[in-house]
N, C-alpha and C positions, 0 to 999 in steps of 0.2 A: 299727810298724803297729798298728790297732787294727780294731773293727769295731764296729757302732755302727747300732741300728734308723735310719731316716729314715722319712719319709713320704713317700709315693706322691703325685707331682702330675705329673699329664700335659697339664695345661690352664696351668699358666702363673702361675694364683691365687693371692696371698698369702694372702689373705681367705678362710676356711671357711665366711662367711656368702654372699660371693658366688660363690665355688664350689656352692654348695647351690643358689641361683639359675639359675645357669649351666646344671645338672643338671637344675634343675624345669622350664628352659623346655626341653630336649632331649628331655621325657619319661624324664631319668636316663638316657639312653642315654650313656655315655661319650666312646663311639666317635666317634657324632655331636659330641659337644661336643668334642672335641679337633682332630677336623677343622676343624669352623667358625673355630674357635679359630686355627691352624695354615695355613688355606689362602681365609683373605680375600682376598685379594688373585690367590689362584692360578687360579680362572677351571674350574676343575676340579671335577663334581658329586660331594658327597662318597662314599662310597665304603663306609662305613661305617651308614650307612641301612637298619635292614631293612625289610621290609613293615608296612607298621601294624596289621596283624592279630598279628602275632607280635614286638612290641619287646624287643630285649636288657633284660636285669633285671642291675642292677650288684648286687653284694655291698658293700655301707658299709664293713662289720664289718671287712674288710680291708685296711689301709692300712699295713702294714710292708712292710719292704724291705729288702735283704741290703746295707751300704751296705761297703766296703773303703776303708780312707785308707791311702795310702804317705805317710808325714811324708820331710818333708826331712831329710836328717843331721846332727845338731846336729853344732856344732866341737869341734875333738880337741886338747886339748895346749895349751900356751901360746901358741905361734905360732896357732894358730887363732881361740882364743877372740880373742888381741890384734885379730887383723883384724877379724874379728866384731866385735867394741866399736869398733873405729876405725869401720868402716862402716856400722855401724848408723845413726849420724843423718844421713846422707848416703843413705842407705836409704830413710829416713822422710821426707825431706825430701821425693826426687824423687818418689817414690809420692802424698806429700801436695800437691803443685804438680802432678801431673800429673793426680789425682782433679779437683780445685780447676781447672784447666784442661776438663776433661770434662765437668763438670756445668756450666759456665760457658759452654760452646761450645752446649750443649743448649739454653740459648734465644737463642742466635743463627742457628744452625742447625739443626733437626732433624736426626740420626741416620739416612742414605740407608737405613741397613740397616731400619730400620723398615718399608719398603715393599718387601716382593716383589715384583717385575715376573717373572720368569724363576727360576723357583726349579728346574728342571732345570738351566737355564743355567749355575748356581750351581754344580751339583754336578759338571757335566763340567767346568766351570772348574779347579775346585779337583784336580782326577781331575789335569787335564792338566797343573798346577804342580806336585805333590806327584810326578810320575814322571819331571821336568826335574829335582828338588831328589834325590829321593832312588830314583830307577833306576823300573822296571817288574818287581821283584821284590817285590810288596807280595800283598797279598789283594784277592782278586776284591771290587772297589767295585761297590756297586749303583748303576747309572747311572738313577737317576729320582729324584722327590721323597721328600721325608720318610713323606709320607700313601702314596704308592702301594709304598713299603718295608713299610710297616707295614698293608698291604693286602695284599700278595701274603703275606706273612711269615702272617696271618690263616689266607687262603685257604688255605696250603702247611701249613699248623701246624707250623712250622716259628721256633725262637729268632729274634732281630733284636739284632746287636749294636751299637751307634750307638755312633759317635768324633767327640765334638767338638774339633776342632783350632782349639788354642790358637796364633798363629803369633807373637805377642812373649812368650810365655812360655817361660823359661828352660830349662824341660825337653822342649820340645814336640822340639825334633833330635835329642836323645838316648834317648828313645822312640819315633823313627821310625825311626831308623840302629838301636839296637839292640833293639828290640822285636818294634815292629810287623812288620819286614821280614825279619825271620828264617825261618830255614826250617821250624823245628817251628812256629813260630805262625802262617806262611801256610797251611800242610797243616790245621793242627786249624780253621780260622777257615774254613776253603774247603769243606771236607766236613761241620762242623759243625752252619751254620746261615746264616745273610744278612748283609751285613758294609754298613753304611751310613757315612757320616760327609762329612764339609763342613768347612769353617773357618770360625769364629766371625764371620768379617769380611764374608762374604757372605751376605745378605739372606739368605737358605733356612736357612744354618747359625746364624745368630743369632737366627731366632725358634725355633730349635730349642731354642737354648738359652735362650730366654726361659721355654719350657715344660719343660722339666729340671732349670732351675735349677741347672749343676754350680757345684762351690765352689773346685773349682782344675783345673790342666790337668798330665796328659793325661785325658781325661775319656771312661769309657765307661760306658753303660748297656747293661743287657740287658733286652731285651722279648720278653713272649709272651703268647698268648692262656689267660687263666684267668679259670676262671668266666665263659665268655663274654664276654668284653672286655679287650682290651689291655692290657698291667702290666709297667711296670718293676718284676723282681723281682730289680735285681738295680745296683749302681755300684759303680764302681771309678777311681779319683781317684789322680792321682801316679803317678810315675814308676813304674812297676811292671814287675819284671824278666821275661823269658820267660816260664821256668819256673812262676814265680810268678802270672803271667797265665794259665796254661794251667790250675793247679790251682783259684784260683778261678774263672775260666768252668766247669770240671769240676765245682765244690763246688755253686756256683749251678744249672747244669743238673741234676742228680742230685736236688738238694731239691727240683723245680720235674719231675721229671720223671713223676712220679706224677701231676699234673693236667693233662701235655702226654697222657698216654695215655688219661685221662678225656675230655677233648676227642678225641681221636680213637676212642676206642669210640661217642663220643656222636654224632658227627658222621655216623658210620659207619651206627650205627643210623638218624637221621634218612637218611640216605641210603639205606637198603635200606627203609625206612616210605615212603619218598617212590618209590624204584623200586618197590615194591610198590604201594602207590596209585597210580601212574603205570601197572600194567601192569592193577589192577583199571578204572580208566576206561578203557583202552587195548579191554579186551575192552567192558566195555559198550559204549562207542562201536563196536563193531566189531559188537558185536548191536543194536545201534538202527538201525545203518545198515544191516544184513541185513533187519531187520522194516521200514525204510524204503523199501528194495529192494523187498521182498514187495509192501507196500501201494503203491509206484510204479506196480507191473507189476498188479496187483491193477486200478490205479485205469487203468490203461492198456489192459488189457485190456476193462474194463467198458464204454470212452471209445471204442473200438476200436467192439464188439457195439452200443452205442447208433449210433453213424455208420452203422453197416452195415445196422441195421436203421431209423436216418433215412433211409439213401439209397433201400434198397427203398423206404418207405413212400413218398418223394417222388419215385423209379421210379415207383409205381402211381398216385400222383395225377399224374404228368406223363402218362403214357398214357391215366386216365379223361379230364383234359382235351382229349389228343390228340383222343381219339374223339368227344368230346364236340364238339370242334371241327369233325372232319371230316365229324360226322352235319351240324351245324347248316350247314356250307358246301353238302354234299350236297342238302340242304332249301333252299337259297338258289339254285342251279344250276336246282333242278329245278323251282322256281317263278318263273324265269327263261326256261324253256323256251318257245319259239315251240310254237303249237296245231300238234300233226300233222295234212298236208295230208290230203285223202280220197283215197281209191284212182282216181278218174277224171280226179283232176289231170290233166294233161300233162306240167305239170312235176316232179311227184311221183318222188320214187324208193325205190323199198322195197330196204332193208339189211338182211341177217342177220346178227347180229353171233353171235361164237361166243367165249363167257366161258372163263376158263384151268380152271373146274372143269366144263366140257363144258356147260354152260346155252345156252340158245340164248335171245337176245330179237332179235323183231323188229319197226322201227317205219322212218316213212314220211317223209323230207325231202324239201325242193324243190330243184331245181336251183342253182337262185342264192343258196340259204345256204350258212353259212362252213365250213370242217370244225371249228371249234369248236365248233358247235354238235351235231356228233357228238360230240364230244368231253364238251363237257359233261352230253349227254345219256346216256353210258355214266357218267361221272363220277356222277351222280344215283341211279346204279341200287344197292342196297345189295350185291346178288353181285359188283358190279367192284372190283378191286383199289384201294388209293389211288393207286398209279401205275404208271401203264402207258399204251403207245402200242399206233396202229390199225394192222393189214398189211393190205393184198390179197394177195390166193393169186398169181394169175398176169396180171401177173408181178408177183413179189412186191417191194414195197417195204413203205416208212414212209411215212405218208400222215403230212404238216405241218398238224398240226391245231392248235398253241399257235404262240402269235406270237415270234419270234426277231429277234437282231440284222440279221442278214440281209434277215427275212422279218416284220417287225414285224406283216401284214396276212396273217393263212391265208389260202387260196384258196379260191373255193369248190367245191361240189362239181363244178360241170359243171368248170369249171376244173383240177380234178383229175384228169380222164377218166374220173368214172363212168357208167357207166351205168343204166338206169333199173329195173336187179338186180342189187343185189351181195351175194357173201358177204364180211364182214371177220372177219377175226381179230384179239383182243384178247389181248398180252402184257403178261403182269406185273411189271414193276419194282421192285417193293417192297423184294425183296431186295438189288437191285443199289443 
């Protein structure tokens, strides 16, 4: 075994120049660029976006990374070495005829895995072949994509340990039978941190590994949020025994653990700045809308006293015009008035009329006029009510002085049965 810095590439980039590109058009957000990068084809908004008022700021300056190789075991002994040299060009042959076949097939066909259609799809796929091959005693697999692994893993601040599965590689069953699936390496992986991984063969797991770049299998990275943005800080390549897995994830977290608790003070802070500023708007909104309150009731009130004192005012002018009305009809009646006959008439008949505030007026009709004409001529007088009907004393009725359905034509006086002296009483209606 050896250990050995690498460099950090989470976007996929040979190229440092077009990585720097890549970077410039994202505003250097990482995050952003490994999504775009990652999930073309997945239909999913990236995840990783923050507000453009506040954009993540990458660190350059750090591009190491804790890299672990398990070498295969060379040959032991003469029987060994023998096979070894027999097989070796029988080694090199098919490896170099089946390279030779694969770059030879790429322009005849493109490569399906190139295009994600279903990149969950991919990953329950592979979930559900690998617990057919090797039982449901394994470590809890994160069932969703790459991007939303290393989303929650974010959110959670919490490590992401990614296994690319190698399935023609000659180690890949003996690191699932005896690694992976063990019982100290399910408990430490489960309580840990987030446990992701796919097979190379399925669209999701092979641009995974486009952008990791591993160099042999069994293949794990570890990722966490430092410095504000995503970082493999951490590969582990070849077969790699338990124990041996469990001290470097152990070595890896422990170096790394110092900036997982920087992110979380920091996070913590922005969250109590932000629940603080959240509770200081919280109260101004709660006094604006108080002073809102006030001036509502303020302006309702006011809105209230202007109508009350519109309505009186248009009370008073609808009564000035009332009276105003009732003078000018009063002056139209009483200039409508038939000439009182003289007292030697014949026909003549003198009425005492007796007003509700005890006035007495007396004047002189002819037999054969209407009782309207009483009517109107009490009407005319300014001491009579505006409405009110005539009685006789004995016996007492209502004399029909306005014209009715019934009675469209008053009667007149002889018609009425008076005589040529009456007293009438005049009741008030006004109220009624």
């Amino acid at each position: 075994t050896n250990c050995q810095p690498n460099n950090i590439d989470l976007t996929g980039l040979e190229s440092m120049d077009q990585c720097r590109r890549t970077l410039e058009q994202h505003n250097w957000n990482i995050e952003a660029a490994v999504q775009d990068r990652l999930n073309e084809q997945e239909g999913v908004p990236s995840v990783f976006n923050p507000p453009p008022s506040r954009p993540l700021q990458v660190n350059t300056a750090d591009h190491r990374v804790y890299s672990y190789i398990v070498s295969r075991p060379q040959p032991r002994g003469l029987i060994g070495w023998s096979y070894y040299l027999i097989m070796l060009p029988f080694r090199f042959t098919y490896y170099t005829l089946l390279d030779i076949f694969r770059f030879a097939l790429r322009f005849i066909r493109p490569d399906p895995r190139g295009r994600v259609t279903d990149p969950v799809g991919d990953v329950v796929s592979f979930i559900h072949i690998f617990e057919e091959k090797y039982g449901r005693s394994h470590p809890v697999f994160y069932q969703g994509t790459y991007s939303q692994a290393l989303n929650d893993a974010k959110r959670e601040l919490r490590y992401l340990l990614v296994y690319l599965h190698g399935e023609d590689h000659q180690d890949t069953d003996q690191f699932c039978r005896s690694t992976l699936c063990t019982e100290e390496v399910v408990t430490f992986l489960n309580t840990r941190m987030l446990f992701w991984a796919c097979s190379t063969s399925k669209p999701e797991g092979y641009r995974v590994s486009q952008a990791l770049r591993e160099n042999t299998y069994p293949f794990l990275a570890m990722i966490m949020l430092k410095d504000r943005k995503m970082t493999v800080v951490g590969r582990l390549e070849g077969l790699i025994q338990p124990e041996d897995l469990i001290n470097q994830l152990t070595f890896i977290m422990d170096a790394n653990q110092t900036h997982l608790m920087s992110e979380r003070l920091e996070r913590e802070e922005r969250n109590q700045t932000q629940v603080l500023r959240q509770q200081q708007d919280e109260a101004y909104l709660a006094s604006l809308r108080a002073d809102q309150e006030k001036d509502r009731k303020k302006r309702e009130e006011e809105e209230q006293l202007r109508q009350e004192e519109e309505k009186v005012r248009q009370s008073v002018l609808a009564e000035e015009r009332r009276r105003q009305t009732l003078e000018e009809e009063k002056e139209r009646k009483s200039e409508c008035l038939p000439p009182e006959p003289p007292a030697d008439d014949p026909e003549s008949v003198k009425i005492v009329f007796k007003l509700p505030n005890d006035t007495r007026v007396e004047r002189r009709f002819l037999f054969g006029q209407s009782l309207t004409v009483i009517y109107d001529f009490l009407f005319s007088l300014k001491e009579s009510p505006e409405k009110f009907q005539i009685i006789t004393n004995f016996p007492r009725r209502v004399l029909p002085c306005l014209p009715t359905e019934e009675q469209p034509n008053p009667p007149t006086l002889k018609e009425a049965g008076l005589s040529r002296s009456e007293v009438l009483f005049v009741q008030d209606l006004t109220d009624d």
